[in-house]
C-alpha positions as CSV (number, residue, x, y, z in Angstrom):
1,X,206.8,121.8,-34.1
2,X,207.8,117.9,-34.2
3,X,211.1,119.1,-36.3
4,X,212.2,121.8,-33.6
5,X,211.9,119.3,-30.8
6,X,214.2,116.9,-32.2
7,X,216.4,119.4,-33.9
8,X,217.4,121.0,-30.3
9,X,220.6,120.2,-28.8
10,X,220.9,117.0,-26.1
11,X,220.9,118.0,-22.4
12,X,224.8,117.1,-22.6
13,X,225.1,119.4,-25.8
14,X,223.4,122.2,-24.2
15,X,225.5,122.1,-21.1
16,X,228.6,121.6,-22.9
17,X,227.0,124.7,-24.6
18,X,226.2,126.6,-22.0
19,X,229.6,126.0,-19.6
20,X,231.4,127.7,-22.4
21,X,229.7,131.0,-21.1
22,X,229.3,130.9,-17.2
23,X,232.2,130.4,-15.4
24,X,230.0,129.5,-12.2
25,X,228.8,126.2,-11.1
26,X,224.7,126.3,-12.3
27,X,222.3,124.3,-12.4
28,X,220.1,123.7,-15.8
29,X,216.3,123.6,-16.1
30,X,214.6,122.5,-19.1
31,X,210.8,123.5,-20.4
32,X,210.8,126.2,-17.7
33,X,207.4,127.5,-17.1
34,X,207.8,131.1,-16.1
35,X,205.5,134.1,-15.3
36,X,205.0,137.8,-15.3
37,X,202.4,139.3,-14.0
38,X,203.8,143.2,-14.3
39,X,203.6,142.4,-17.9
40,X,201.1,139.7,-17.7
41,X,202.6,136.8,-19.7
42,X,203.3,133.6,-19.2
43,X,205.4,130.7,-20.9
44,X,207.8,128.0,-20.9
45,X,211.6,128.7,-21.3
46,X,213.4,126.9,-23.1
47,X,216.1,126.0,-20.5
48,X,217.0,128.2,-18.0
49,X,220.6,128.1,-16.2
50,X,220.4,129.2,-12.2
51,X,223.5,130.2,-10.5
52,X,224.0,131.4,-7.0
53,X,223.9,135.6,-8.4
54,X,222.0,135.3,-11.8
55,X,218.8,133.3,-13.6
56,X,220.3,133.3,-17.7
57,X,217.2,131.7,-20.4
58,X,218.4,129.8,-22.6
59,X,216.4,130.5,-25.7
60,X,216.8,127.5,-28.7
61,X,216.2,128.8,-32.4
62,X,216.2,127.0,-35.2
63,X,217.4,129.7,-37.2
64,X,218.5,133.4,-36.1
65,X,221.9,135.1,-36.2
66,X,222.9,137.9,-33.5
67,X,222.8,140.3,-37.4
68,X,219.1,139.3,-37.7
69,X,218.2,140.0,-34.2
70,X,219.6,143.4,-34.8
71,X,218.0,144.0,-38.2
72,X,214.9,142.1,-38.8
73,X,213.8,139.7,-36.0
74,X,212.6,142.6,-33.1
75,X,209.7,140.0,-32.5
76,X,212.8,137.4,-31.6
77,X,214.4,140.1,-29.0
78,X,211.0,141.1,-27.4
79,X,210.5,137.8,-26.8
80,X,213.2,137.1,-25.1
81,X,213.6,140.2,-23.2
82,X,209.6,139.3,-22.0
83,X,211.0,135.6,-21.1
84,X,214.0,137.5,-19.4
85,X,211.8,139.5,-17.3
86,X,209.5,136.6,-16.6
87,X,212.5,134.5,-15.1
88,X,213.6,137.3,-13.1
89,X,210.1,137.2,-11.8
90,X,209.6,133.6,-11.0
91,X,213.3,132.9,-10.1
92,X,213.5,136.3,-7.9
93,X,217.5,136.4,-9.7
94,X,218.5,139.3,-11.6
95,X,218.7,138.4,-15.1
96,X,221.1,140.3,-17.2
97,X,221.8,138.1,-20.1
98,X,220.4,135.7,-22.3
99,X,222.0,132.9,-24.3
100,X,220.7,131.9,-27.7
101,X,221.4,128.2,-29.3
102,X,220.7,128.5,-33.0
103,X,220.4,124.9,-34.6
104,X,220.7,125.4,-38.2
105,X,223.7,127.6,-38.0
106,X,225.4,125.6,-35.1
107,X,226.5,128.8,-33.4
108,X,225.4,130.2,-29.6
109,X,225.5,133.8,-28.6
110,X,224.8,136.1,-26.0
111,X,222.1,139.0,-25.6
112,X,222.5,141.1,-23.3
113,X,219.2,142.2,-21.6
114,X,219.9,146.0,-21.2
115,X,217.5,148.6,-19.4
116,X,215.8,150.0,-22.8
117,X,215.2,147.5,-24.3
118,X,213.1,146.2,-21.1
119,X,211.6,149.2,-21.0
120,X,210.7,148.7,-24.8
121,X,209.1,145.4,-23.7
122,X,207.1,147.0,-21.3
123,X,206.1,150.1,-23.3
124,X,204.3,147.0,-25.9
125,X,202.9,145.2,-22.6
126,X,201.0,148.2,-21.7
127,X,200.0,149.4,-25.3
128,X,198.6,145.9,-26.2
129,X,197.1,145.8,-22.6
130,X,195.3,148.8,-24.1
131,X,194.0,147.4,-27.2
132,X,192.8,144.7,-25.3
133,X,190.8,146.9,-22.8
134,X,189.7,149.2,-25.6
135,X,188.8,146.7,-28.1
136,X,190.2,149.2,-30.2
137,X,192.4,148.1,-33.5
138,X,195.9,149.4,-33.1
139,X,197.3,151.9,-35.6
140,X,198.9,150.8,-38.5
141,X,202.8,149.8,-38.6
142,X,204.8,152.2,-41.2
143,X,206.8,148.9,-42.3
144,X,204.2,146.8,-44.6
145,X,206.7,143.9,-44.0
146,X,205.2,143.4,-40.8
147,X,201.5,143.2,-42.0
148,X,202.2,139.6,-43.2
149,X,202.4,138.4,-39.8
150,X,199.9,140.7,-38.0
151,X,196.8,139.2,-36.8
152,X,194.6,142.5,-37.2
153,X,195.1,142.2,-41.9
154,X,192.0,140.9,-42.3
155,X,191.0,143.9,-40.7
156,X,193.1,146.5,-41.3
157,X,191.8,149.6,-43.7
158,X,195.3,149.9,-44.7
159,X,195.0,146.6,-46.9
């Protein structure tokens, strides 16, 4: 994690960054630590911009592309729509979009937090809520590309 820390953007980058999408005065907030209890997470933003009508994360990757949120990353987007909800929580602001800073590929763009996918989000909040109480192993995932970074392999029946 050393590299990522001194690979993100200077406060004065990231606000240059981030006046280039809210037109509104806002204050910025870095290593944000945020909550959730409706879906019973917990973390540390990024940065997080507050304005007077809206709380927008600010998520830093070192590598991602709005093309590979769309078509691979899905663990990228549920994380920050859970991040999303969790500063609407802790910041009581309605949060309606996230900006993402990607490092290596010097580019910024917006996601838009829309009502399905939060719903998605919490869908996989109250199924892993679930597993937990169950102590049950989840069924398996239909894409084997996804078993490479599942904890449950060693256990799975499908391996």
């Amino acid at each position: 994690m050393r590299f990522a820390k001194t690979a993100t953007p200077t406060l004065v980058e990231l606000v240059e960054i981030v006046k280039n999408f809210i037109e509104e005065e806002f204050t910025l907030l870095f290593e944000v630590p945020v909550e959730s209890r409706s879906l019973g997470v917990w973390g540390k933003v990024d940065a997080v911009a507050i304005t007077k009508s809206e709380a927008i994360p600010i998520e830093i990757k070192l590598t991602t592309s709005p093309e590979k949120l769309k078509r691979f990353a899905i663990h990228h987007v549920v994380q920050i729509v859970a991040y999303a909800l969790a500063v609407e929580e802790t910041f009581r602001l309605p949060v309606r979009r996230v900006l993402v800073v990607s490092v290596e590929g010097n580019t910024v763009f917006q996601f838009t937090v829309n009502p399905s996918f939060r719903e998605y989000v919490y869908r996989l909040s109250r199924e892993l809520r679930r597993v937990v109480e169950d102590e049950k192993i989840p069924s398996p995932t239909p894409s084997r590309r996804r078993c490479r970074a599942c904890f449950y392999r060693k256990f799975c029946s499908r391996l």
